[in-house]
Phi, psi and omega in degrees: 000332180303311203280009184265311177324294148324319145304300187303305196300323165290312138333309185289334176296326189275318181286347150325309191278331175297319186271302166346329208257315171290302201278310173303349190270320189295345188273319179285331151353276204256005161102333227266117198291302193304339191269307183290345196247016135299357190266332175305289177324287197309320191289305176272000166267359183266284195315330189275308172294350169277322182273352171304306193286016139245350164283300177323298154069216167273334184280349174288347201271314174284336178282006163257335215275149170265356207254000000 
């Protein structure tokens, strides 16, 4: 179940970074500042949901690993 987990949160990331990419880009566009000023807040929720979803992971990878 960890690693499904891990998976979605690393989905959920790449669709963060898809919006990320988009909206701020679409604000400067059109003047709009409240549209430009979404990128920080996205930038740290893509970052908090990119190291969960590799902490998650890596610890499924050494509690499966033989080594």
């Amino acid at each position: 179940m960890l690693a499904e987990i891990g998976q979605y949160t690393l989905a959920f990331s790449m669709m963060i970074s898809l919006v990320l990419s988009l909206i701020p880009l679409y604000g400067y566009f059109t003047n709009n500042q409240s549209m430009m000023q979404t990128a920080r807040p996205l930038a740290y929720m893509q970052l908090i949901f990119l190291l969960t979803s590799f902490l998650i992971l890596v610890t499924c990878l050494l509690y499966t690993s033989d080594a």
